[in-house]
C-alpha positions as YAML, in Angstrom:
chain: A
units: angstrom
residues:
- id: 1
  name: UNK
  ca: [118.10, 86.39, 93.70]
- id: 2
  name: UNK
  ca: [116.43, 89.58, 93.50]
- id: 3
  name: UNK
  ca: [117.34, 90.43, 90.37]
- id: 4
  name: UNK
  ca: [115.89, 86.85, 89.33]
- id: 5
  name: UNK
  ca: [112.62, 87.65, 90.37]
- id: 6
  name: UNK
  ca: [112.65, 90.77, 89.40]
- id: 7
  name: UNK
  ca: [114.02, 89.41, 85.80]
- id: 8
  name: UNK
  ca: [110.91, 86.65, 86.37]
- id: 9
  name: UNK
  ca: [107.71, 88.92, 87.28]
- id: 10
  name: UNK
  ca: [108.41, 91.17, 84.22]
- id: 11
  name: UNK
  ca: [108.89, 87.90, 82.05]
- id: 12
  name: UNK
  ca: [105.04, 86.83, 83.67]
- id: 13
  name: UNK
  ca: [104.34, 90.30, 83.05]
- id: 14
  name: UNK
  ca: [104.75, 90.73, 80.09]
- id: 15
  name: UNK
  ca: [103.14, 87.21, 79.03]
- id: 16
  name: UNK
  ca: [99.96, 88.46, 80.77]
- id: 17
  name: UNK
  ca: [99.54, 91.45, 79.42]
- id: 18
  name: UNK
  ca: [100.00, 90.71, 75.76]
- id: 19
  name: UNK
  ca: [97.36, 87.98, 76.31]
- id: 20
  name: UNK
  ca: [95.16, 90.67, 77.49]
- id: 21
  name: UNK
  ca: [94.74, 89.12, 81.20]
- id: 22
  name: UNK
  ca: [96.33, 91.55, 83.04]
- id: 23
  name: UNK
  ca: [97.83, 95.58, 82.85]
- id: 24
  name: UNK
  ca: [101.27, 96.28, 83.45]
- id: 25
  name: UNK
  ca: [100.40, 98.19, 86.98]
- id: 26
  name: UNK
  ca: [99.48, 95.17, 88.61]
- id: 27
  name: UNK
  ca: [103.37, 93.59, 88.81]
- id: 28
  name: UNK
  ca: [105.02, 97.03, 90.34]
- id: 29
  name: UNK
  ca: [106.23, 96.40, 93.69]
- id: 30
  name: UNK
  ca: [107.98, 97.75, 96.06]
- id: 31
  name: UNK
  ca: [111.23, 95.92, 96.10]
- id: 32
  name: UNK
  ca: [113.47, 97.61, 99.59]
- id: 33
  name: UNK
  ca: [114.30, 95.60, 102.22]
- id: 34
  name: UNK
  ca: [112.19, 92.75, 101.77]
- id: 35
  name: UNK
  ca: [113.50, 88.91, 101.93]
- id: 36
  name: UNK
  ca: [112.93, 86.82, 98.73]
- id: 37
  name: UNK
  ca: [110.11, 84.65, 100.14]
- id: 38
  name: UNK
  ca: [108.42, 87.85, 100.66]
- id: 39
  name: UNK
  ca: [108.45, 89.21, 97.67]
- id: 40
  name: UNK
  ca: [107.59, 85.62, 95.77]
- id: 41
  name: UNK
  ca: [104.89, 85.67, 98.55]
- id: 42
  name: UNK
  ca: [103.60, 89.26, 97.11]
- id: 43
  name: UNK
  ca: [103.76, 88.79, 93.30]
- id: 44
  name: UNK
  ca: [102.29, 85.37, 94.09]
- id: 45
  name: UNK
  ca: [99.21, 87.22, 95.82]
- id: 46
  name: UNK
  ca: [98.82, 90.22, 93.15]
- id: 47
  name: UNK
  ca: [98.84, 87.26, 90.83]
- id: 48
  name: UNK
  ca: [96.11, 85.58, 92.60]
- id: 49
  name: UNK
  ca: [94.02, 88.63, 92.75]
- id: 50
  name: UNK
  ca: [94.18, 88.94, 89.03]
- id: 51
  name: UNK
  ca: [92.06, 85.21, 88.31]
- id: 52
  name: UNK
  ca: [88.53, 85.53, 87.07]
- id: 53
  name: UNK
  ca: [86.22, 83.42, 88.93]
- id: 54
  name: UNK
  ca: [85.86, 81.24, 86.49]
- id: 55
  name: UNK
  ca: [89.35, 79.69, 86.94]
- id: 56
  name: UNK
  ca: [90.00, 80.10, 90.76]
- id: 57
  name: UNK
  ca: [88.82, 76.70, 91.59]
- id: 58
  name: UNK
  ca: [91.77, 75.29, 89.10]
- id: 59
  name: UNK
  ca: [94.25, 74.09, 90.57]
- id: 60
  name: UNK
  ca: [97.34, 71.41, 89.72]
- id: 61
  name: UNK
  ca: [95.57, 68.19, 91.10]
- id: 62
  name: UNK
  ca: [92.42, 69.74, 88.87]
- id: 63
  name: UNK
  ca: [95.11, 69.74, 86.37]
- id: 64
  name: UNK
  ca: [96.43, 66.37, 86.10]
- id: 65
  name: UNK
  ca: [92.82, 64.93, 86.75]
- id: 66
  name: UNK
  ca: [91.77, 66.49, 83.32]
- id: 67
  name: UNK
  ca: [93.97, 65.55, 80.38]
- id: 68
  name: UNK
  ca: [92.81, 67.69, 77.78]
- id: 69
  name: UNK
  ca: [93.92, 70.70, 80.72]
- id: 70
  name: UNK
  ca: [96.36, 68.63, 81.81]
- id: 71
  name: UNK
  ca: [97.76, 68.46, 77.55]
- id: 72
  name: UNK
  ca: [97.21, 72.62, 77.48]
- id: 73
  name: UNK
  ca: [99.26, 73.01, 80.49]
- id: 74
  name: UNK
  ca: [101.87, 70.76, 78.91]
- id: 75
  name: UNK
  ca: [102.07, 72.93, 75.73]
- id: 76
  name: UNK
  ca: [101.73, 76.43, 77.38]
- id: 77
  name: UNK
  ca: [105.19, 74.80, 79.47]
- id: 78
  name: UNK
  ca: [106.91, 73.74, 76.49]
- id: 79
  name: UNK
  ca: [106.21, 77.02, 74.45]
- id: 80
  name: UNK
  ca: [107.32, 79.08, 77.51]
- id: 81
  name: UNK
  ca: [110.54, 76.85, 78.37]
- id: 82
  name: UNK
  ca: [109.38, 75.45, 81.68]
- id: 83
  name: UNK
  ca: [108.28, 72.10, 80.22]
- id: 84
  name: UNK
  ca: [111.50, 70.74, 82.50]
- id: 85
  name: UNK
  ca: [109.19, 71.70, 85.99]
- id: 86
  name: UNK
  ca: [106.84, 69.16, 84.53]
- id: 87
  name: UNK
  ca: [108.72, 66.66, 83.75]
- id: 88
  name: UNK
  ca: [110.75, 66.32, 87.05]
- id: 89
  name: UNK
  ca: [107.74, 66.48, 89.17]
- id: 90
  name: UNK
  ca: [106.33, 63.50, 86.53]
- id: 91
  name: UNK
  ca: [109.90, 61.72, 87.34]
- id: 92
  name: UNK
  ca: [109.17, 62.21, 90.98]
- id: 93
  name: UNK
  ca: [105.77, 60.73, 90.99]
- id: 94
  name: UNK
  ca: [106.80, 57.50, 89.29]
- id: 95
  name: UNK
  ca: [109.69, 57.38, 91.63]
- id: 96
  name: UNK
  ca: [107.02, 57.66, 94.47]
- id: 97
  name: UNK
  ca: [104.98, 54.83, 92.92]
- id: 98
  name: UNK
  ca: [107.49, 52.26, 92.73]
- id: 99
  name: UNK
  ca: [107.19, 49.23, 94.92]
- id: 100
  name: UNK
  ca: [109.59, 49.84, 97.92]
- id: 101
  name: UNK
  ca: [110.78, 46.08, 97.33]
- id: 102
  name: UNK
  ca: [111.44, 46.85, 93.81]
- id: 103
  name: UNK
  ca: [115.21, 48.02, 94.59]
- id: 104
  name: UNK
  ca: [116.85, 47.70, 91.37]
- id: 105
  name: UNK
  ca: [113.88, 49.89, 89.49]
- id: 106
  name: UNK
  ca: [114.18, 52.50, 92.29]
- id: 107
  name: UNK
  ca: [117.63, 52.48, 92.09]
- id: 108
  name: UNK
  ca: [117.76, 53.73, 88.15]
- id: 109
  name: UNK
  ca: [115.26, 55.52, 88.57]
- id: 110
  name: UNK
  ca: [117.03, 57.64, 91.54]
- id: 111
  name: UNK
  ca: [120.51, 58.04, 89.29]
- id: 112
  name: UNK
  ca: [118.29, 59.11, 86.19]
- id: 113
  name: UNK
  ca: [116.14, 61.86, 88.65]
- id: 114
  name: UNK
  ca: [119.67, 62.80, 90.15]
- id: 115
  name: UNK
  ca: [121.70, 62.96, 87.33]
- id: 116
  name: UNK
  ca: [118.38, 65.27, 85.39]
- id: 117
  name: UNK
  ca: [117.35, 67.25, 87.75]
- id: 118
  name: UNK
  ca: [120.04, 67.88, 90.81]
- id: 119
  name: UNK
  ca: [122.97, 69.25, 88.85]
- id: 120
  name: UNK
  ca: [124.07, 73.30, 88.60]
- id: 121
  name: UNK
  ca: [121.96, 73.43, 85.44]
- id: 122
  name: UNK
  ca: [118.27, 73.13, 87.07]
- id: 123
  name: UNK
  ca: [117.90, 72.65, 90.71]
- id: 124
  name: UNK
  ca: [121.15, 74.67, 91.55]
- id: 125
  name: UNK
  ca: [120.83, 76.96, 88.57]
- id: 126
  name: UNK
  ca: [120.29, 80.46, 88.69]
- id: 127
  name: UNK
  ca: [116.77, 79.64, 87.33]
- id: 128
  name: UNK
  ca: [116.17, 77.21, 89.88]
- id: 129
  name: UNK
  ca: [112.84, 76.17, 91.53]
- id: 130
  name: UNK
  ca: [114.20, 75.71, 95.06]
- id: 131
  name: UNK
  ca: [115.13, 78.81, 97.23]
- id: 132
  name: UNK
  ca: [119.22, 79.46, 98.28]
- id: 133
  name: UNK
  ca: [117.79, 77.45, 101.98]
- id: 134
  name: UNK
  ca: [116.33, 74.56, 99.94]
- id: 135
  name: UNK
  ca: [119.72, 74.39, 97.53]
- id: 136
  name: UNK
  ca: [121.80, 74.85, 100.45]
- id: 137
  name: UNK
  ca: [119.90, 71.78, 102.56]
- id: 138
  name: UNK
  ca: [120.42, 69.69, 99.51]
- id: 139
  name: UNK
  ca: [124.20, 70.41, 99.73]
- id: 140
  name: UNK
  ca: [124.60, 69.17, 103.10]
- id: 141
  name: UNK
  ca: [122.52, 66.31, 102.04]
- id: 142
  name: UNK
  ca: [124.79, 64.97, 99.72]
- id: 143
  name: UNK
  ca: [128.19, 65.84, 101.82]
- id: 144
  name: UNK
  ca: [126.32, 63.37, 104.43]
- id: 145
  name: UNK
  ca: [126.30, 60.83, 101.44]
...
Protein backbone atom coordinates (compact mmCIF):
# COMPACT_ATOMS: atom_id res chain seq x y z
CA UNK A 1 0.00 0.00 0.00
CA UNK A 2 2.83 2.16 0.55
CA UNK A 3 4.29 1.86 -2.47
CA UNK A 4 0.71 2.86 -3.94
CA UNK A 5 0.75 6.03 -2.40
CA UNK A 6 3.94 6.63 -2.82
CA UNK A 7 3.40 5.60 -6.74
CA UNK A 8 0.07 8.12 -6.29
CA UNK A 9 1.57 11.48 -4.64
CA UNK A 10 4.35 11.59 -7.32
CA UNK A 11 1.58 10.92 -10.07
CA UNK A 12 -0.39 14.27 -8.21
CA UNK A 13 2.95 15.59 -8.14
CA UNK A 14 3.88 15.69 -11.01
CA UNK A 15 0.34 16.86 -12.47
CA UNK A 16 0.73 19.91 -10.18
CA UNK A 17 3.76 20.99 -10.94
CA UNK A 18 3.67 20.95 -14.69
CA UNK A 19 0.47 23.02 -14.32
CA UNK A 20 2.51 25.42 -12.44
CA UNK A 21 0.37 25.05 -9.03
CA UNK A 22 2.74 23.62 -7.00
CA UNK A 23 6.96 22.81 -6.67
CA UNK A 24 8.16 19.47 -6.36
CA UNK A 25 9.33 20.11 -2.48
CA UNK A 26 5.99 20.31 -1.30
CA UNK A 27 5.12 16.23 -1.82
CA UNK A 28 8.52 14.93 0.07
CA UNK A 29 7.62 13.17 3.09
CA UNK A 30 8.90 11.33 5.44
CA UNK A 31 7.69 7.85 4.79
CA UNK A 32 9.20 5.43 8.23
CA UNK A 33 7.00 3.93 10.36
CA UNK A 34 3.92 5.61 9.67
CA UNK A 35 0.40 3.70 9.02
CA UNK A 36 -1.26 4.39 5.60
CA UNK A 37 -4.08 6.61 6.93
CA UNK A 38 -1.35 8.69 8.19
CA UNK A 39 0.43 9.30 5.49
CA UNK A 40 -2.93 9.85 3.12
CA UNK A 41 -3.78 12.10 6.16
CA UNK A 42 -0.30 14.12 5.52
CA UNK A 43 -0.16 14.44 1.69
CA UNK A 44 -3.86 15.24 2.05
CA UNK A 45 -2.87 18.29 4.42
CA UNK A 46 0.37 19.52 2.37
CA UNK A 47 -2.15 19.37 -0.42
CA UNK A 48 -4.54 21.52 1.35
CA UNK A 49 -1.97 24.02 2.26
CA UNK A 50 -1.08 24.45 -1.33
CA UNK A 51 -4.98 26.04 -2.44
CA UNK A 52 -5.11 29.71 -3.18
CA UNK A 53 -7.85 31.37 -1.46
CA UNK A 54 -9.67 31.73 -4.18
CA UNK A 55 -10.62 28.02 -4.42
CA UNK A 56 -10.68 26.89 -0.68
CA UNK A 57 -14.32 27.40 -0.32
CA UNK A 58 -14.79 24.64 -3.34
CA UNK A 59 -15.74 21.82 -2.40
CA UNK A 60 -17.67 18.51 -4.05
CA UNK A 61 -21.32 19.54 -3.05
CA UNK A 62 -20.04 23.18 -4.60
CA UNK A 63 -19.19 20.91 -7.36
CA UNK A 64 -22.19 19.13 -8.35
CA UNK A 65 -24.33 22.33 -7.55
CA UNK A 66 -22.49 24.10 -10.51
CA UNK A 67 -22.57 22.23 -13.81
CA UNK A 68 -20.30 24.08 -15.85
CA UNK A 69 -17.62 23.03 -12.59
CA UNK A 70 -19.36 20.17 -12.16
CA UNK A 71 -18.64 19.39 -16.51
CA UNK A 72 -14.67 20.59 -15.81
CA UNK A 73 -14.39 18.22 -13.03
CA UNK A 74 -15.87 15.55 -15.27
CA UNK A 75 -13.25 16.15 -18.03
CA UNK A 76 -10.15 16.79 -15.77
CA UNK A 77 -11.43 12.85 -14.41
CA UNK A 78 -11.71 11.43 -17.71
CA UNK A 79 -8.34 12.92 -19.06
CA UNK A 80 -6.60 11.73 -15.84
CA UNK A 81 -8.32 8.10 -15.76
CA UNK A 82 -10.39 8.54 -12.63
CA UNK A 83 -13.63 9.29 -14.50
CA UNK A 84 -14.71 5.61 -12.88
CA UNK A 85 -14.71 7.52 -9.03
CA UNK A 86 -17.38 9.62 -10.63
CA UNK A 87 -19.36 7.50 -12.05
CA UNK A 88 -19.83 4.99 -9.11
CA UNK A 89 -20.53 7.65 -6.66
CA UNK A 90 -23.28 8.95 -9.59
CA UNK A 91 -24.50 5.06 -9.52
CA UNK A 92 -24.70 5.33 -5.79
CA UNK A 93 -26.75 8.42 -5.63
CA UNK A 94 -29.45 7.15 -7.98
CA UNK A 95 -29.40 3.97 -6.05
CA UNK A 96 -30.03 6.21 -2.91
CA UNK A 97 -32.91 7.99 -4.67
CA UNK A 98 -34.94 5.16 -5.59
CA UNK A 99 -38.27 4.66 -3.94
CA UNK A 100 -37.70 1.98 -1.19
CA UNK A 101 -41.05 0.32 -2.54
CA UNK A 102 -39.66 0.30 -5.93
CA UNK A 103 -37.97 -3.32 -5.41
CA UNK A 104 -37.50 -4.50 -8.81
CA UNK A 105 -35.61 -0.99 -9.91
CA UNK A 106 -33.44 -1.28 -6.76
CA UNK A 107 -32.82 -4.63 -7.37
CA UNK A 108 -30.99 -3.98 -11.02
CA UNK A 109 -29.75 -1.33 -10.01
CA UNK A 110 -27.83 -3.15 -6.95
CA UNK A 111 -26.48 -6.16 -9.48
CA UNK A 112 -25.36 -3.38 -12.07
CA UNK A 113 -23.44 -1.20 -8.95
CA UNK A 114 -22.13 -4.72 -7.72
CA UNK A 115 -21.19 -6.27 -10.69
CA UNK A 116 -19.24 -2.39 -11.80
CA UNK A 117 -17.85 -1.41 -9.03
CA UNK A 118 -17.22 -4.38 -6.25
CA UNK A 119 -15.08 -6.74 -8.27
CA UNK A 120 -10.90 -7.15 -7.95
CA UNK A 121 -10.67 -4.61 -10.77
CA UNK A 122 -11.87 -1.29 -8.79
CA UNK A 123 -12.95 -1.52 -5.27
CA UNK A 124 -10.53 -4.50 -4.48
CA UNK A 125 -7.91 -3.41 -6.97
CA UNK A 126 -4.62 -2.35 -6.18
CA UNK A 127 -5.85 1.16 -7.24
CA UNK A 128 -8.70 1.00 -5.10
CA UNK A 129 -10.55 3.85 -3.27
CA UNK A 130 -11.29 1.94 -0.06
CA UNK A 131 -8.43 1.20 2.48
CA UNK A 132 -7.22 -2.84 3.15
CA UNK A 133 -9.99 -2.29 6.59
CA UNK A 134 -12.75 -1.03 4.27
CA UNK A 135 -11.96 -4.02 1.48
CA UNK A 136 -11.58 -6.40 4.17
CA UNK A 137 -15.22 -5.33 5.94
CA UNK A 138 -16.70 -5.72 2.53
CA UNK A 139 -15.36 -9.34 2.43
CA UNK A 140 -17.00 -10.40 5.46
CA UNK A 141 -20.00 -8.67 4.18
CA UNK A 142 -20.54 -10.76 1.41
CA UNK A 143 -19.41 -14.25 3.21
CA UNK A 144 -22.53 -13.18 5.56
CA UNK A 145 -24.55 -13.14 2.21
Amino acid sequence: VKRELSKLKDTLANQLEKKGMMRKKAMEMDDSEVSDEEMRERLYRKLEARIPKDFKHINFQWLIKNRLEFENFRKFLTENYAIIDLTCWIDMEAYRRLPHQDDKRRSEQSKNIKSRYLNKKYFFGSNSPATKHEQNDMNFLKSLA
